[in-house]
N, CA, C and O atoms as a DFTB+ gen file, in Angstrom:
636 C
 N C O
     1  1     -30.486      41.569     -47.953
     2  2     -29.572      41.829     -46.892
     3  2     -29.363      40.554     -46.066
     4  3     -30.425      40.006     -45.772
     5  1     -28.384      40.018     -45.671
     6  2     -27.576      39.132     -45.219
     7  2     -27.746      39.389     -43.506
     8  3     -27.738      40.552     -43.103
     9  1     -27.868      38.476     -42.722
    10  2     -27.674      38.651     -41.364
    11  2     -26.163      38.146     -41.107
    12  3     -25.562      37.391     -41.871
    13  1     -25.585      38.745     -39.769
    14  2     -24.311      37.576     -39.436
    15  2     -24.883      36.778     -38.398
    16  3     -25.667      37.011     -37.479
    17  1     -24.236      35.719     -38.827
    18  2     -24.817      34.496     -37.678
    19  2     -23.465      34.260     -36.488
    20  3     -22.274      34.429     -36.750
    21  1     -23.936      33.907     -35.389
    22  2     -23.145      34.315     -34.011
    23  2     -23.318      32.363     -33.743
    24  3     -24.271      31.634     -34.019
    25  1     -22.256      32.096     -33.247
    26  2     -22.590      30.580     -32.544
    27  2     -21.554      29.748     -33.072
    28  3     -20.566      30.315     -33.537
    29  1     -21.607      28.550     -33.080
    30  2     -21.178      27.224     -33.762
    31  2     -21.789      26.271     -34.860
    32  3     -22.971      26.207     -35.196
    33  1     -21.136      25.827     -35.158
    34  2     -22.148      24.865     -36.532
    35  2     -22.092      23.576     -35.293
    36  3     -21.487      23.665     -34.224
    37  1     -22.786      22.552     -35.708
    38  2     -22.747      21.195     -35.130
    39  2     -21.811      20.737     -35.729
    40  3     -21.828      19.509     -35.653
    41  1     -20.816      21.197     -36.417
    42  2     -19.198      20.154     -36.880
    43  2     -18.646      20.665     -35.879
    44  3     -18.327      19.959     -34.923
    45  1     -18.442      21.889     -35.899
    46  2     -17.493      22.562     -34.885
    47  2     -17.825      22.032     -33.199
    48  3     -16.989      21.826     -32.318
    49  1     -19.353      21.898     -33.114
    50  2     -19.641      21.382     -31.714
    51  2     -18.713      19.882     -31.738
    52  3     -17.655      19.708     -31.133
    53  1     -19.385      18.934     -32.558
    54  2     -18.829      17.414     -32.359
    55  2     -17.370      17.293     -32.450
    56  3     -16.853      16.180     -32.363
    57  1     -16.424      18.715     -32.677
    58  2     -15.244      18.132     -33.070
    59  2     -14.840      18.812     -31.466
    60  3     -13.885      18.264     -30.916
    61  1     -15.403      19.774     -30.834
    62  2     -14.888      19.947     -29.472
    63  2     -15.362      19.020     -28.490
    64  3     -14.522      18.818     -27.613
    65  1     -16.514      18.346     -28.340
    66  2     -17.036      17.661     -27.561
    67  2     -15.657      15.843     -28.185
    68  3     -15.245      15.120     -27.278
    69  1     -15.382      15.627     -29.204
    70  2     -14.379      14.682     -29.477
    71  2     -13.262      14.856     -28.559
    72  3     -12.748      14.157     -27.685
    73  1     -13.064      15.950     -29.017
    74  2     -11.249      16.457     -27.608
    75  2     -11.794      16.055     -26.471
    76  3     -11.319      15.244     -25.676
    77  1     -12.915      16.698     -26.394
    78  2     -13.016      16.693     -24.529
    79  2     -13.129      15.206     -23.821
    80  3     -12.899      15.021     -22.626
    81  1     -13.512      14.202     -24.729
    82  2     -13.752      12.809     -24.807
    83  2     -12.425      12.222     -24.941
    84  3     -12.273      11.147     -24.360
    85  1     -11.483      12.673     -25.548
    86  2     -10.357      11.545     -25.449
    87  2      -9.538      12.697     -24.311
    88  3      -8.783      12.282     -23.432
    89  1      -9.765      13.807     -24.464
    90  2      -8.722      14.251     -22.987
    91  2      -9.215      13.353     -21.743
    92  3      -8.484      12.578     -21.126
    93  1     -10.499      13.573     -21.495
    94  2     -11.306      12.465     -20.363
    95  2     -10.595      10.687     -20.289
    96  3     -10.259      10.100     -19.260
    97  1     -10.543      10.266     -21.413
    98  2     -10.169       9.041     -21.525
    99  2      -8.734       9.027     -20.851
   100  3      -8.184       8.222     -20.100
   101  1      -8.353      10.205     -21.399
   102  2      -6.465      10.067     -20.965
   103  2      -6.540       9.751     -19.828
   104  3      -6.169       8.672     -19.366
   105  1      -7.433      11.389     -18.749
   106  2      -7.164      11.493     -17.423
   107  2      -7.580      10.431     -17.045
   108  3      -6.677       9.616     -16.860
   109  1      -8.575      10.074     -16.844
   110  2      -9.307       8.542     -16.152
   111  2      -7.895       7.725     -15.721
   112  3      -7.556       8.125     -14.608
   113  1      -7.147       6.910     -16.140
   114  2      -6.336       5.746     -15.813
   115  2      -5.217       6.430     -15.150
   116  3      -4.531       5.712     -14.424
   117  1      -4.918       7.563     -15.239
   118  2      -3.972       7.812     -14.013
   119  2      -4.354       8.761     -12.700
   120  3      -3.668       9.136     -11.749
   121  1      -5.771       8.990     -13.066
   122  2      -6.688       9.357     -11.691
   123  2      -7.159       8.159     -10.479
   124  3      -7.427       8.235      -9.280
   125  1      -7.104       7.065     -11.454
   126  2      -7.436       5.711     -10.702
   127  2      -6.328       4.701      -9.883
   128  3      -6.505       3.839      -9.022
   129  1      -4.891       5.304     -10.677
   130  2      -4.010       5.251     -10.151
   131  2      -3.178       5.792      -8.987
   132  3      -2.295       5.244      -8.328
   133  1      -3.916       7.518      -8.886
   134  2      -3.365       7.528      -7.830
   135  2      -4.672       7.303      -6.554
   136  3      -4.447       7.134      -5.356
   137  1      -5.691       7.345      -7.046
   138  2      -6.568       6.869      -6.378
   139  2      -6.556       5.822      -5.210
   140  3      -6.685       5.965      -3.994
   141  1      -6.292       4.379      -6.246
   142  2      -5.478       3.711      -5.338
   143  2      -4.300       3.666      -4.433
   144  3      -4.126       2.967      -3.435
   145  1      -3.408       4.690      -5.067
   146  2      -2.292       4.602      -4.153
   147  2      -2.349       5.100      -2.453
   148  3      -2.003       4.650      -1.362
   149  1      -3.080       6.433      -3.063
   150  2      -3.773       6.897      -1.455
   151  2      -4.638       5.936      -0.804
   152  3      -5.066       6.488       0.209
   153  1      -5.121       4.708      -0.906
   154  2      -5.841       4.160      -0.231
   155  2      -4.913       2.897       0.105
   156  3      -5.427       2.083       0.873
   157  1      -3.532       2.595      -0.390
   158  2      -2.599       2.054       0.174
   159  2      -2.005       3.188       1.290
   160  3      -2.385       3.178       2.461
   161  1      -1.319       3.870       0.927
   162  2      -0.716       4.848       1.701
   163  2      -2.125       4.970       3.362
   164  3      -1.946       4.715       4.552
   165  1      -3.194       5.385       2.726
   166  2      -4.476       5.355       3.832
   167  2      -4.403       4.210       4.977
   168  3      -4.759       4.400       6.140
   169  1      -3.886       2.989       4.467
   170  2      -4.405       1.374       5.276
   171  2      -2.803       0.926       5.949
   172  3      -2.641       0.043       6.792
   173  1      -1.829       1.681       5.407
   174  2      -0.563       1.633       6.171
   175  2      -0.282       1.585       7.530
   176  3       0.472       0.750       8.030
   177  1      -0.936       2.565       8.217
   178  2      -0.705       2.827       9.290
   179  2      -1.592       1.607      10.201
   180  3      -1.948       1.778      11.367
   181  1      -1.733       0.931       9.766
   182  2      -2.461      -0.293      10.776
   183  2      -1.592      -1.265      11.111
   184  3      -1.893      -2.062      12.000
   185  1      -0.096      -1.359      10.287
   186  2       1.007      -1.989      10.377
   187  2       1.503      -1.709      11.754
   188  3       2.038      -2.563      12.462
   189  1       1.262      -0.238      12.163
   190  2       2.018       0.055      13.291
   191  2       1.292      -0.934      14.487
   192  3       2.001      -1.827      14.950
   193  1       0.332      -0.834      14.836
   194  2      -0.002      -1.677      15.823
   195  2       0.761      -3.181      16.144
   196  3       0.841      -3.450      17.342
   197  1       1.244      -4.034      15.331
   198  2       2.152      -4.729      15.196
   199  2       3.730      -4.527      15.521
   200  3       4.440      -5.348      16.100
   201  1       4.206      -3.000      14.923
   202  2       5.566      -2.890      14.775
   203  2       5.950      -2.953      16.017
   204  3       7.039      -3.501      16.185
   205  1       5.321      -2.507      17.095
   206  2       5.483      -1.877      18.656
   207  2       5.918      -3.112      19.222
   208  3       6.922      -2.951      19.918
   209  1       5.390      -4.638      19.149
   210  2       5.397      -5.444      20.084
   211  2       6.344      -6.370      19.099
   212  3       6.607      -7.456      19.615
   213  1       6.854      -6.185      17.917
   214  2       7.655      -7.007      17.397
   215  2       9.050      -6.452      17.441
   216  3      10.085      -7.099      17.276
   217  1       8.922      -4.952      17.726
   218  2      10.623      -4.223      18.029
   219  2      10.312      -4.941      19.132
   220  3      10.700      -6.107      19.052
   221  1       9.588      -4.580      20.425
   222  2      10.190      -4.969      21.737
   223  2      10.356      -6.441      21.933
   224  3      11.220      -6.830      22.718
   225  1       9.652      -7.239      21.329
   226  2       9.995      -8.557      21.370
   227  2      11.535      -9.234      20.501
   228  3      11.924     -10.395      20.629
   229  1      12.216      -8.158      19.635
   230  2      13.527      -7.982      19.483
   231  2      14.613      -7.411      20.045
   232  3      15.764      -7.754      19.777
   233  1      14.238      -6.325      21.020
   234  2      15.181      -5.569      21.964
   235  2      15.331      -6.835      23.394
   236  3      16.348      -6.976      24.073
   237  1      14.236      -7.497      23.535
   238  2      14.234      -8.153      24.785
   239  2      15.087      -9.191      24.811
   240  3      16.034      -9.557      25.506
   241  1      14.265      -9.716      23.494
   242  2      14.977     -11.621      23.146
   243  2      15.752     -11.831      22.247
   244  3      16.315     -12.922      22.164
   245  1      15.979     -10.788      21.315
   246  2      16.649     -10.754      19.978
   247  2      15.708     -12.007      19.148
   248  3      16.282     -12.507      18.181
   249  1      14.930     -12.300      19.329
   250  2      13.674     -13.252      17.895
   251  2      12.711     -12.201      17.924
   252  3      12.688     -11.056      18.377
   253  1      11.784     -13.069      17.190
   254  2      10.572     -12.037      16.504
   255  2       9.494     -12.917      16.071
   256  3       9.520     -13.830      15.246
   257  1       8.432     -12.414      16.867
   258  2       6.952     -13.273      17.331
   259  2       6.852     -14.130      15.630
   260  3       7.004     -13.649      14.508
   261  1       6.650     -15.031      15.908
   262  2       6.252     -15.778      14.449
   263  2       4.720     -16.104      14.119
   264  3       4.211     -16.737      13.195
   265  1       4.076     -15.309      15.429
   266  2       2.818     -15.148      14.571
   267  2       1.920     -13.890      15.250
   268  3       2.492     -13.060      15.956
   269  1       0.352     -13.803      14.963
   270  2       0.085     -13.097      15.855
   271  2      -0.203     -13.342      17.439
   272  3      -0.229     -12.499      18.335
   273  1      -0.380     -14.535      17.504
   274  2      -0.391     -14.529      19.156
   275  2       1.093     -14.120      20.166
   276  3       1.064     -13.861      21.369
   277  1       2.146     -14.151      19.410
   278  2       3.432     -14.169      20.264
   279  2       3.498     -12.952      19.990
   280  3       4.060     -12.358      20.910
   281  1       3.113     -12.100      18.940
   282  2       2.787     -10.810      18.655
   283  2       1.783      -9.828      19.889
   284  3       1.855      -8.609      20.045
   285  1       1.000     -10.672      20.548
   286  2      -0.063     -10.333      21.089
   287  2      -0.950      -9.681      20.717
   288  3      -1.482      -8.786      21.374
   289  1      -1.321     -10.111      19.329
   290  2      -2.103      -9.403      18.556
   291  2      -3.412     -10.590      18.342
   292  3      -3.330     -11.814      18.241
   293  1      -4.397      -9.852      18.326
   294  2      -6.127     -10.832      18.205
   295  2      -5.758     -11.603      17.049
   296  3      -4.622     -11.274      16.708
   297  1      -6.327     -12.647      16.173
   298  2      -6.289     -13.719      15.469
   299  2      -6.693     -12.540      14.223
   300  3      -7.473     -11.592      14.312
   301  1      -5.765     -13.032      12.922
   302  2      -5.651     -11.757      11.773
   303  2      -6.789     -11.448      11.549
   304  3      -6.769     -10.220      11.630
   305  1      -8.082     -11.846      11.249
   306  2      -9.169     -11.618      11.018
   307  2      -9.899     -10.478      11.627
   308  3     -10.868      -9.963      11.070
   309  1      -9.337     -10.004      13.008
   310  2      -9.699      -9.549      13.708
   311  2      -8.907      -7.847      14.064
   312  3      -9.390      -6.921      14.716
   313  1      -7.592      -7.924      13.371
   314  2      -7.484      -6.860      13.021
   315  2      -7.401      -6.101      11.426
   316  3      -6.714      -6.349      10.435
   317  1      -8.431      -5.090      11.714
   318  2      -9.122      -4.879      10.399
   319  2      -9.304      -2.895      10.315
   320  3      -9.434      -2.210      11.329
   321  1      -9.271      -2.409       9.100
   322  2      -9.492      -1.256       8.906
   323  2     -10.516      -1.117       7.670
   324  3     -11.050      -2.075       7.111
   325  1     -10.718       0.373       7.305
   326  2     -11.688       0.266       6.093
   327  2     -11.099      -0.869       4.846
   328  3     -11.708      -1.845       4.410
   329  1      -9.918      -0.450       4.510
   330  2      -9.250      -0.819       3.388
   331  2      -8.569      -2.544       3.685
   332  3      -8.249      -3.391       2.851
   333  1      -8.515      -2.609       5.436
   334  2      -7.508      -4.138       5.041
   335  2      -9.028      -5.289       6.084
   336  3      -9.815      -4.962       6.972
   337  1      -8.826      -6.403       5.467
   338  2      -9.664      -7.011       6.133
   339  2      -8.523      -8.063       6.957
   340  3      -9.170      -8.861       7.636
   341  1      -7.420      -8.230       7.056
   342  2      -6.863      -8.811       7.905
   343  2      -5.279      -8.387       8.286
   344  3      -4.708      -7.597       7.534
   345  1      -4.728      -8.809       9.213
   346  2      -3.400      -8.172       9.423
   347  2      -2.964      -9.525      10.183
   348  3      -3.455     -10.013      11.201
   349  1      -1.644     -10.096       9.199
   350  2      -1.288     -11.131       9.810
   351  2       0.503     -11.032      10.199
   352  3       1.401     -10.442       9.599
   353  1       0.526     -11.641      11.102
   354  2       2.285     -11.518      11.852
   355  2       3.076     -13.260      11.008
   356  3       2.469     -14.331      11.025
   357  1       4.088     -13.114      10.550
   358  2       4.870     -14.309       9.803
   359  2       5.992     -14.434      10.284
   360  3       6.573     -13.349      10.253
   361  1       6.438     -15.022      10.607
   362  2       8.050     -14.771      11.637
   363  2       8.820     -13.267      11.639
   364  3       9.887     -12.935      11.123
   365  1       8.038     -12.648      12.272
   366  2       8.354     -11.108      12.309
   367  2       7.836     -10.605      10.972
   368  3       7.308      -9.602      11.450
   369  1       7.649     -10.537      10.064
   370  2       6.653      -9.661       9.463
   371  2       5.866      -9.483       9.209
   372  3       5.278     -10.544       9.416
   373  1       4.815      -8.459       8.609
   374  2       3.790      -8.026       9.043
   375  2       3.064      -8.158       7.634
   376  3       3.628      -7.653       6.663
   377  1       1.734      -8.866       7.449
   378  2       1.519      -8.842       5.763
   379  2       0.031      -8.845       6.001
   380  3      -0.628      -9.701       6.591
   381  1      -0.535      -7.296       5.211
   382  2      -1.894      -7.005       5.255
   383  2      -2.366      -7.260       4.077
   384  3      -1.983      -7.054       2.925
   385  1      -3.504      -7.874       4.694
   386  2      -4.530      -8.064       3.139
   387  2      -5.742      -7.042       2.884
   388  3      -6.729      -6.760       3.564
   389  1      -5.259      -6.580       1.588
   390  2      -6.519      -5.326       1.662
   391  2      -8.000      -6.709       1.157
   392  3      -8.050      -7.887       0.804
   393  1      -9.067      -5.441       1.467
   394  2     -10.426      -5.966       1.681
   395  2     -11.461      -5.484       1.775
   396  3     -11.533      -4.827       0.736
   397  1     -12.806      -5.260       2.571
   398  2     -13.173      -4.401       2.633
   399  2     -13.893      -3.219       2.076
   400  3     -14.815      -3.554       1.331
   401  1     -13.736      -1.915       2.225
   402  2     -13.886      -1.027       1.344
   403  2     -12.933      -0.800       0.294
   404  3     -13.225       0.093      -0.501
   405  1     -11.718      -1.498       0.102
   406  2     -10.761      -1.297      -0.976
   407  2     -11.205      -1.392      -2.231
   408  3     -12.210      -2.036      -2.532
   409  1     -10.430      -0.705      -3.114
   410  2     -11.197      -0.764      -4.633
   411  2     -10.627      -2.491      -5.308
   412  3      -9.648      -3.107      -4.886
   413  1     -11.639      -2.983      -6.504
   414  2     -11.440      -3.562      -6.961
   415  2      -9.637      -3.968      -6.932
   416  3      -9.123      -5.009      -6.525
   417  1      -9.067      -2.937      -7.423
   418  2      -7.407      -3.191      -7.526
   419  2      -6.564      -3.655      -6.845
   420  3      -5.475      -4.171      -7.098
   421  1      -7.273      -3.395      -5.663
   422  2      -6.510      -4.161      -4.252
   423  2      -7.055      -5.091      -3.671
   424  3      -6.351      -5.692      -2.860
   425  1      -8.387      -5.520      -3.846
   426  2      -8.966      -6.835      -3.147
   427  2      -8.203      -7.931      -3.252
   428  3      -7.648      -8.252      -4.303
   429  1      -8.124      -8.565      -2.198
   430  2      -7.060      -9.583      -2.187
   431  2      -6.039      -9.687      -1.942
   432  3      -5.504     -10.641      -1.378
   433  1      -5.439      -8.456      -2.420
   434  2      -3.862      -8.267      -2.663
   435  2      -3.554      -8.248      -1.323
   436  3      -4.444      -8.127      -0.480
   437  1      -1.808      -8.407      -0.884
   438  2      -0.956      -8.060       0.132
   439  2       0.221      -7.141      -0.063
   440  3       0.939      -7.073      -1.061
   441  1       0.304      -6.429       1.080
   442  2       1.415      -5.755       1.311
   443  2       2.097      -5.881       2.880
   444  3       1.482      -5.596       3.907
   445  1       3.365      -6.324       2.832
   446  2       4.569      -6.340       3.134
   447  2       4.738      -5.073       4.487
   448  3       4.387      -3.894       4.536
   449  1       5.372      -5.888       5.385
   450  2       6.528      -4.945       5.664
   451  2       7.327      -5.609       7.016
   452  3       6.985      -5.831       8.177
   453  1       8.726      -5.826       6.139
   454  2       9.333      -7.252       6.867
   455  2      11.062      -6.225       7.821
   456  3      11.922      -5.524       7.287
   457  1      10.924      -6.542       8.991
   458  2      11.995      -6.036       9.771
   459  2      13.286      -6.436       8.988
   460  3      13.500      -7.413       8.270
   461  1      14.316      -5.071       9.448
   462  2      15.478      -5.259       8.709
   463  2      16.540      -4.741      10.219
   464  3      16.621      -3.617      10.715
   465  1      17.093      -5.755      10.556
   466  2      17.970      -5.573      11.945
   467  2      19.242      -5.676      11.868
   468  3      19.624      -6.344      10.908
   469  1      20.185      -5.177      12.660
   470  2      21.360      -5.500      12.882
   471  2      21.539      -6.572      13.752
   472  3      21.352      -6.516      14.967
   473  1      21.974      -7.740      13.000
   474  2      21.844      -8.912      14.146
   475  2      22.778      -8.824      15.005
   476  3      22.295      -9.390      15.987
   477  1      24.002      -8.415      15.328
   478  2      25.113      -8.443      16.512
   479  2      24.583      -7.687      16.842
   480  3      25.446      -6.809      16.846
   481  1      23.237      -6.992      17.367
   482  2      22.822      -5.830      18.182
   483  2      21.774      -5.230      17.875
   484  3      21.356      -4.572      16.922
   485  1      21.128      -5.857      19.662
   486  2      19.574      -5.366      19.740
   487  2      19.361      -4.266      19.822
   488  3      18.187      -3.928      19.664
   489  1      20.510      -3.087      20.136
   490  2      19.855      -1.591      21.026
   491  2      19.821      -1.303      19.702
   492  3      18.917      -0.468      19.745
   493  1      20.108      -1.361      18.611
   494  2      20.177      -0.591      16.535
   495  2      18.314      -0.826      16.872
   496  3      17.843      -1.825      17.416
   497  1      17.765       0.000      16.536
   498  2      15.948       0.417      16.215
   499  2      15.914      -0.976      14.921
   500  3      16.975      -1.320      14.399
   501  1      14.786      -1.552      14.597
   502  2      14.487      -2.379      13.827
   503  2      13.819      -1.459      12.886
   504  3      12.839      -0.800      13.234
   505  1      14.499      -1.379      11.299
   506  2      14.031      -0.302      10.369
   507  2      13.300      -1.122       9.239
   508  3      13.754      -1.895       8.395
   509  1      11.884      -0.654       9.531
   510  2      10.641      -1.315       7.963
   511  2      10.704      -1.511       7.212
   512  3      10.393      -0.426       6.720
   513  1      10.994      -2.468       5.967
   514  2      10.886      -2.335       4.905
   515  2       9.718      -2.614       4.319
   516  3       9.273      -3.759       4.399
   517  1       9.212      -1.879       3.814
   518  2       7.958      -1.800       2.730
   519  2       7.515      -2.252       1.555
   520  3       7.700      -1.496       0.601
   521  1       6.955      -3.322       1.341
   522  2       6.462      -4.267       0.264
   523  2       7.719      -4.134      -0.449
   524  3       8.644      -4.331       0.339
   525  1       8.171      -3.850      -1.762
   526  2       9.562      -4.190      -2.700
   527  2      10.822      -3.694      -2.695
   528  3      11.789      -3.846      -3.442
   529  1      10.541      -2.803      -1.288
   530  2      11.535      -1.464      -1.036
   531  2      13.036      -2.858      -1.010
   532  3      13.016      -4.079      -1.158
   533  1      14.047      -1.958      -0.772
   534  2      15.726      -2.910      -0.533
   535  2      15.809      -2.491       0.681
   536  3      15.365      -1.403       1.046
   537  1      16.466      -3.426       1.519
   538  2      16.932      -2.759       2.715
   539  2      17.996      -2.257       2.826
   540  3      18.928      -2.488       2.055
   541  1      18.069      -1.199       4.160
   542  2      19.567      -0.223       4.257
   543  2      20.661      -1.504       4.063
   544  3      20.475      -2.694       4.317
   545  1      21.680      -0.939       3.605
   546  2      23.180      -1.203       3.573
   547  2      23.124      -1.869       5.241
   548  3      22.439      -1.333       6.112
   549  1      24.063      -3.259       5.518
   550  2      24.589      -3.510       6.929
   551  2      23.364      -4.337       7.301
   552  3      23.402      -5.449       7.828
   553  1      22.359      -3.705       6.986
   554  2      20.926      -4.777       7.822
   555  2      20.619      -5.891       7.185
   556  3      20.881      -6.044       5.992
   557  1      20.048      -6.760       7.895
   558  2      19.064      -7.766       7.397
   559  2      18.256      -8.234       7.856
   560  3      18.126      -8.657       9.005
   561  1      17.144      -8.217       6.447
   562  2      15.770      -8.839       6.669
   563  2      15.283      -9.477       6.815
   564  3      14.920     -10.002       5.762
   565  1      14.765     -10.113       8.009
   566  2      13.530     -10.798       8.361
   567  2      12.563     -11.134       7.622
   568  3      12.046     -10.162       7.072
   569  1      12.073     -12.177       7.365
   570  2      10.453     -12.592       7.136
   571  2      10.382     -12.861       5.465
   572  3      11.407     -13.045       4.809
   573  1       9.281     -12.857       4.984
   574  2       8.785     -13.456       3.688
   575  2       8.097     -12.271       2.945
   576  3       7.075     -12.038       3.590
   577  1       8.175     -11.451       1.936
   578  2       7.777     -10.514       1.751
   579  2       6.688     -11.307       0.017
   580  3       6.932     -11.793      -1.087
   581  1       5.285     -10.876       1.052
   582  2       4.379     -11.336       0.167
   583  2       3.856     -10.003      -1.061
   584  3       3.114     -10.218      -2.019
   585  1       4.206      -9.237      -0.857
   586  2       3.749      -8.111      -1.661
   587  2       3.308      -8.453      -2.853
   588  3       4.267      -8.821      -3.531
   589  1       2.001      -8.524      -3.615
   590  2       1.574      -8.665      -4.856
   591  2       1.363      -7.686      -5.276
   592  3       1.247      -7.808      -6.495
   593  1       1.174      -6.247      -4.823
   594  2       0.559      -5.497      -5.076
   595  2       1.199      -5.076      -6.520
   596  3       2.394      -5.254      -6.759
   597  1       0.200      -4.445      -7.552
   598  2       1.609      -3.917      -8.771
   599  2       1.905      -2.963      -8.473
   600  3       1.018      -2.346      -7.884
   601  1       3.267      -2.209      -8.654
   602  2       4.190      -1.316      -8.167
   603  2       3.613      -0.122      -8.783
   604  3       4.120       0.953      -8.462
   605  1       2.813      -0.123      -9.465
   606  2       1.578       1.174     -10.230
   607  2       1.381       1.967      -8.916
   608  3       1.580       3.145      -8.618
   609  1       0.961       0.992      -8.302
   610  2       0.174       1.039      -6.936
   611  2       0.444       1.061      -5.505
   612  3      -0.294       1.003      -4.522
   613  1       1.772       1.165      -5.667
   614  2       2.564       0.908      -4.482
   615  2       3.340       2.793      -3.968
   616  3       3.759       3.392      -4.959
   617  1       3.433       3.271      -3.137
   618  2       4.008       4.319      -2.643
   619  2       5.425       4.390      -3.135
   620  3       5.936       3.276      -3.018
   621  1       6.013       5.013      -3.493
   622  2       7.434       5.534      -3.947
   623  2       8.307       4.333      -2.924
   624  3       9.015       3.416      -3.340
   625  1       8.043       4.627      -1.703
   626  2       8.791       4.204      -0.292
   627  2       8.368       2.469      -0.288
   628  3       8.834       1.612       0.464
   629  1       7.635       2.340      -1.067
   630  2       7.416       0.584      -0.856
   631  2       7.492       0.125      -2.315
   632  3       6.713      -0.714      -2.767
   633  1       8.551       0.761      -3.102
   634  2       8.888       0.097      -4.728
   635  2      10.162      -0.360      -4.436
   636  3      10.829      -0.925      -5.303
């Protein structure tokens, strides 16, 4: 008399544990991708501290601080978040260097974000442009846009 046997063979194991190994492989590189992106998107908002005193230093005088002291901002080194280890002002724009706690992918790197104005007129709001973004129709941009970052890695709004 014959028993039935209940379970898996070890082919059948190694050929599911194979899938589960290259599905893993897949996910990995675009988990790391957006990984990074949220930790761009995360270190963004440190730009603003800058934007405040470089609109009003355009509504007042129509120029735009060309560095951080006319910015009135501490010496770049000195403004810093988890992700950026410096935040520097360039004739009105604003270019952070991640650092820090940032992942490998971004050490070093910069991102952008250079004023785009209506020059016959200071009362028009001065509108951001974001590391590779284009600017609106009618405006123009200010400053030197250092953005290295690869566009993998960059927010929808700063490609």
């Amino acid at each position: 008399m014959h028993s039935k046997q209940f379970g898996f063979t070890v082919i059948e194991m190694m050929v599911v544990v194979s899938i589960l190994a290259i599905l893993a492989l897949i996910a990995i590189p675009s988990q790391i991708e957006r990984i990074v992106r949220e930790e761009v998107k995360a270190a963004m908002p440190l730009a603003d501290a800058a934007k405040d005193p470089i609109s009003e230093a355009w509504k007042a005088t129509k120029t735009l601080p060309i560095n951080n002291a006319e910015a009135l901002l501490p010496v770049p080194e000195k403004v810093v978040s988890n992700f950026i280890s410096k935040l520097e002002v360039a004739d009105g724009a604003i270019h952070m260097t991640f650092g820090n706690k940032a992942r490998t992918q971004l050490s070093g790197k910069v991102l952008s974000f250079r004023p785009a104005v209506i020059e016959e007129s200071q009362a028009v709001p001065i509108t951001w442009v974001c590391g590779n973004a284009k600017a609106p129709n009618q405006m123009a941009v200010k400053g030197k846009n250092n953005t290295n970052i690869p566009d993998i890695y960059l927010p929808g709004i700063c490609r």
